[in-house]
C-alpha positions in Angstrom: 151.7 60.4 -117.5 149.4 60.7 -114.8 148.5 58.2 -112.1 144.6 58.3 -111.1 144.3 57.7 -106.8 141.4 54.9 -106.9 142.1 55.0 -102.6 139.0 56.4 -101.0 139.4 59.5 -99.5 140.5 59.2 -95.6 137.9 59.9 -92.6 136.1 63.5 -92.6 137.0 64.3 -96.2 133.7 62.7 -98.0 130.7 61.0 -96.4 128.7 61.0 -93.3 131.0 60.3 -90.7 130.2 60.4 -86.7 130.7 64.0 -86.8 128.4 64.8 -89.4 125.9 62.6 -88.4 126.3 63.6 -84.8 125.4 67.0 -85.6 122.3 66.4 -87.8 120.9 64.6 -85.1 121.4 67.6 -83.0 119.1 69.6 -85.3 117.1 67.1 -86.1 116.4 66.7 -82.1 116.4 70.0 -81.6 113.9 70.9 -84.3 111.3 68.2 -83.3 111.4 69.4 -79.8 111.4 73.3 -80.6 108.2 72.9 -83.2 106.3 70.8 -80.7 107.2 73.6 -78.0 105.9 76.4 -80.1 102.9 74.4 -81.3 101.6 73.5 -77.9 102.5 77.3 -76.3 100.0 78.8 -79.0 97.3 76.0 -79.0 94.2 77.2 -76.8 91.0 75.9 -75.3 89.3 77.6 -78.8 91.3 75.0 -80.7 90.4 71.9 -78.7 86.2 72.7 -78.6 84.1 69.8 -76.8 81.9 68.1 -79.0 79.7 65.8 -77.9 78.8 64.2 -81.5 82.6 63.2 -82.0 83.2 61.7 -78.8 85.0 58.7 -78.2 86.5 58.5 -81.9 89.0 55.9 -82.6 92.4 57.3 -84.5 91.6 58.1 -87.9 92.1 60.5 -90.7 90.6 63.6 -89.2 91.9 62.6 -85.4 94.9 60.8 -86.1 95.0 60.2 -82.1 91.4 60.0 -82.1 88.9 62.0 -79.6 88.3 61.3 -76.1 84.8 61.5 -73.9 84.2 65.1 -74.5 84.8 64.7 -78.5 88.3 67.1 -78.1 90.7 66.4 -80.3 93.8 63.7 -78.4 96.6 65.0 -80.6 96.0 68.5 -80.2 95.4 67.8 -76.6 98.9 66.0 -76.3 100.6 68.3 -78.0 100.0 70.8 -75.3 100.4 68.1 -72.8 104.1 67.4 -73.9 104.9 71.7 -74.3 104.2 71.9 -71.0 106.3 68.7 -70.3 109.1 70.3 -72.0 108.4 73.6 -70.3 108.9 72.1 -66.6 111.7 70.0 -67.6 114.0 72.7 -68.8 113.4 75.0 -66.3 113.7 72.2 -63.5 116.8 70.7 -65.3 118.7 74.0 -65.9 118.2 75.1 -62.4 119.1 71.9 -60.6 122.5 71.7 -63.5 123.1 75.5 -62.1 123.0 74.1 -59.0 125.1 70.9 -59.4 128.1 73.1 -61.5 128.1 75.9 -58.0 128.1 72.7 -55.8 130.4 70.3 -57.5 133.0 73.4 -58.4 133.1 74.3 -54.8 133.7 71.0 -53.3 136.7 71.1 -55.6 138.5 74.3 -54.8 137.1 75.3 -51.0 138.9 72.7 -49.2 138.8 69.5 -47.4 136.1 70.8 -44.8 133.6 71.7 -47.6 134.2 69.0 -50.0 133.8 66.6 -47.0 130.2 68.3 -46.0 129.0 68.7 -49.7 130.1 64.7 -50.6 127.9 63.6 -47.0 124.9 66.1 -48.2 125.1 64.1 -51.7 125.1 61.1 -50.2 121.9 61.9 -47.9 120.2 63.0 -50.8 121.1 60.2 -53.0 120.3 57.5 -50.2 116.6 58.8 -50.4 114.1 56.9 -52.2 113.8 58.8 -55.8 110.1 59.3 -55.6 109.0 59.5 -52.5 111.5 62.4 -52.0 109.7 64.1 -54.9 106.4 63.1 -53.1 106.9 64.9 -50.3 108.7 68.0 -51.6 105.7 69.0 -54.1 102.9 67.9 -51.2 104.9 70.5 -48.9 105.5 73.4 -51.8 101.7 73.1 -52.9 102.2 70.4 -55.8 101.5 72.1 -59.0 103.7 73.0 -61.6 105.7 75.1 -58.9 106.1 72.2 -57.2 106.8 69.8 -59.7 110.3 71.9 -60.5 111.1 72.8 -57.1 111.1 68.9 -56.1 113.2 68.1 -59.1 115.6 71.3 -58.8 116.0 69.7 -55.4 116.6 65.9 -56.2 118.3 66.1 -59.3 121.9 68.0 -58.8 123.6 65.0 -57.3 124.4 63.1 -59.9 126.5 66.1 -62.2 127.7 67.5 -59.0 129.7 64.4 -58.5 131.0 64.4 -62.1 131.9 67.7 -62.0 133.7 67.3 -58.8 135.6 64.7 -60.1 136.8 66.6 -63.3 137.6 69.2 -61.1 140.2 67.3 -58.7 141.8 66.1 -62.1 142.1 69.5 -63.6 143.5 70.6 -60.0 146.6 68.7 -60.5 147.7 70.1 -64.1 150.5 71.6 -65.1 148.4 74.9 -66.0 146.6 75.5 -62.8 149.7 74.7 -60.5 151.2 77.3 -62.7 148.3 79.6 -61.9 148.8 78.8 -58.3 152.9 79.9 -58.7 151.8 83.1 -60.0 149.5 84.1 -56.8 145.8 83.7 -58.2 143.0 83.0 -56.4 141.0 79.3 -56.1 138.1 81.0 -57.5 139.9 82.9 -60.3 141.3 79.4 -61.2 137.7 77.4 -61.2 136.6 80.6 -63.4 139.3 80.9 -66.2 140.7 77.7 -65.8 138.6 75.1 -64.9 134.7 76.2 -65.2 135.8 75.8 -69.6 136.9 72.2 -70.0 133.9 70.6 -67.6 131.6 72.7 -69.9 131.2 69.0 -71.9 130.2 67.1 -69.2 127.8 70.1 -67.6 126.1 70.2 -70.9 125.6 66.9 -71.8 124.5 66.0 -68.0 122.3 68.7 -68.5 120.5 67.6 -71.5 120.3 63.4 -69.9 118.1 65.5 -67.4 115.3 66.6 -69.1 113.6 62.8 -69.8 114.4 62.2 -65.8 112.8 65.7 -65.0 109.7 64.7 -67.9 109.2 61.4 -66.7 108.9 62.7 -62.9 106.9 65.4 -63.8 104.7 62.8 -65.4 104.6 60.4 -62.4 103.7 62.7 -60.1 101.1 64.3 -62.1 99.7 60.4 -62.3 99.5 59.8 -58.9 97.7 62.9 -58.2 100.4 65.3 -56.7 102.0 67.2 -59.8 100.0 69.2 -62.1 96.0 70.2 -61.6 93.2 68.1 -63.5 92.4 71.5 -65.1 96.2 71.9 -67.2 96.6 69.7 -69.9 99.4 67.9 -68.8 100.5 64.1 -70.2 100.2 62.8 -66.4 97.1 64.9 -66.1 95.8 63.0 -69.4 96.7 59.2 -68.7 95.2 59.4 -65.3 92.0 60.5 -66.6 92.4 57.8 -69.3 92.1 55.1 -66.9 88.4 55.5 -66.3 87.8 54.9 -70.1 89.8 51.8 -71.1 87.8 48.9 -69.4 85.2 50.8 -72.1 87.7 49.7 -75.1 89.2 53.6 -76.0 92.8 52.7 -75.4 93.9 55.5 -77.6 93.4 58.1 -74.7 96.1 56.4 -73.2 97.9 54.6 -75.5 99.1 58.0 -78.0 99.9 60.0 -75.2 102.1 57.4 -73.8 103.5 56.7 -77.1 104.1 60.4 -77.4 105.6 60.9 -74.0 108.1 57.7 -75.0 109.2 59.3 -78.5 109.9 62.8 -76.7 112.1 60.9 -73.8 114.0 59.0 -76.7 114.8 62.9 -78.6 116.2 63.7 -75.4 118.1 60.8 -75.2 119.5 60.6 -78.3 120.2 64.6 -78.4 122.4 63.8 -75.3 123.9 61.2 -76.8 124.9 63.2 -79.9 126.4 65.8 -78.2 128.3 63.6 -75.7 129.7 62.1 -79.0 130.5 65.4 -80.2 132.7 66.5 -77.6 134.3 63.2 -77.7 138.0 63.7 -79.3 138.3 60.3 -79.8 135.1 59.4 -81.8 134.5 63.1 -83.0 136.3 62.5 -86.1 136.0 59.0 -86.6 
């Protein structure tokens, strides 16, 4: 005779469970963000004609972000607004995380001296006002685009260079790398086989939470007139311009690129998020 198990099966066997769902919102993220990327990196001027007889169009079928004073189409024009967006901020944010790993790794394994100098330079740079620092580093580079990244490469290593420093010193006092240390091998051999694989994680996922800071700065600054030139279609670039048409009653110039600008912050959020939760043993299989 057989006996039928009515339990339910146990966590990770059937159903969506944090895992599962963790990872769909990786692709899901991850497509969103790649198809706007490509889409605005092939759109051109030729695609976004002026035309006089359509301007100032409220949102509708055939402009479903509506048209602004020079009839071009708003959702093709903030579509290439946000590629470039994304453009800056990975660059920025993957040289400033290249940065932070070097920085934090070194105050860990160099010595008192340098892990002393590198935890006052945080400091100085963390003590700065945010903006202003970003101000004045794309005034002095030229503003632009090249200055845009070069102020955020600048400003934006602190934060993962003190978490990496601090997973650093912990791994430091394992049983593995005092073991390492028995058997004669260098500081810098033991930060690359040892130690430079479990902060991995946290690099990552500090990496991806930097993009919306490095998007939303690139923004600003383009806003107040010292990122990216009236002439590239940038979201900052965009809203700006908007402001001279809203007391007329188009607040779709401004309100869908800001809306747009918002959603792609939030898929960066949640896509760091999700892979924090991924590499989180604890919650990974839950």
């Amino acid at each position: 005779m057989q006996v039928k198990n009515n339990h339910p099966a146990g966590p990770g066997k059937t159903g969506w469970n944090i895992r599962k769902k963790t990872i769909a919102y990786i692709c899901l993220c991850t497509m969103l963000l790649s198809v706007i990327f490509i889409c605005g990196y092939f759109l051109t001027e030729e695609h976004m004609p002026v035309s006089f007889a359509e301007k100032g169009l409220k949102p509708s079928a055939a402009h479903i972000f509506g048209t602004d004073w020079f009839g071009r189409d708003m959702f093709l024009r903030t579509i290439k607004g946000l590629s470039l967006s994304i453009f800056i901020g990975v660059i920025a944010s993957v040289s400033s995380g290249i940065i932070a790993i070097a920085i934090g790794v070194a105050a860990a394994v160099c010595g008192k001296r340098v892990d002393a100098f590198i935890g006052w330079l945080t400091d100085v740079f963390m003590g700065m006002p945010h903006l202003i620092f970003l101000l004045l580093v794309s005034f002095v580079t030229g503003k632009g685009a090249r200055g845009i990244m070069i102020g955020i490469i600048i400003t934006h290593w602190t934060y993962i260079s003190r978490v990496i420093r601090a997973e650093v010193l912990q791994l430091r006092s394992s049983q593995y790398v005092k073991a390492a240390k028995g058997f004669g091998k260098s500081n810098w051999h033991i930060a690359k086989e040892h130690m430079l694989p479990h902060i991995f994680p946290q690099f990552f996922v500090g990496l991806i939470l930097m993009f919306p800071h490095a998007i939303l700065h690139e923004a600003s600054l383009t806003f107040l007139g010292f990122g990216l030139s009236p002439h590239q279609p940038g979201i900052g670039v965009i809203l700006s311009e908007s402001l001279n048409y809203l007391s007329t009653g188009q607040w779709w110039i401004a309100l869908m690129p800001g809306l747009s600008l918002l959603l792609i912050v939030r898929l960066f959020d949640i896509l760091g998020e999700s892979v924090q939760a991924l590499f989180n043993p604890h919650r990974a299989h839950e």
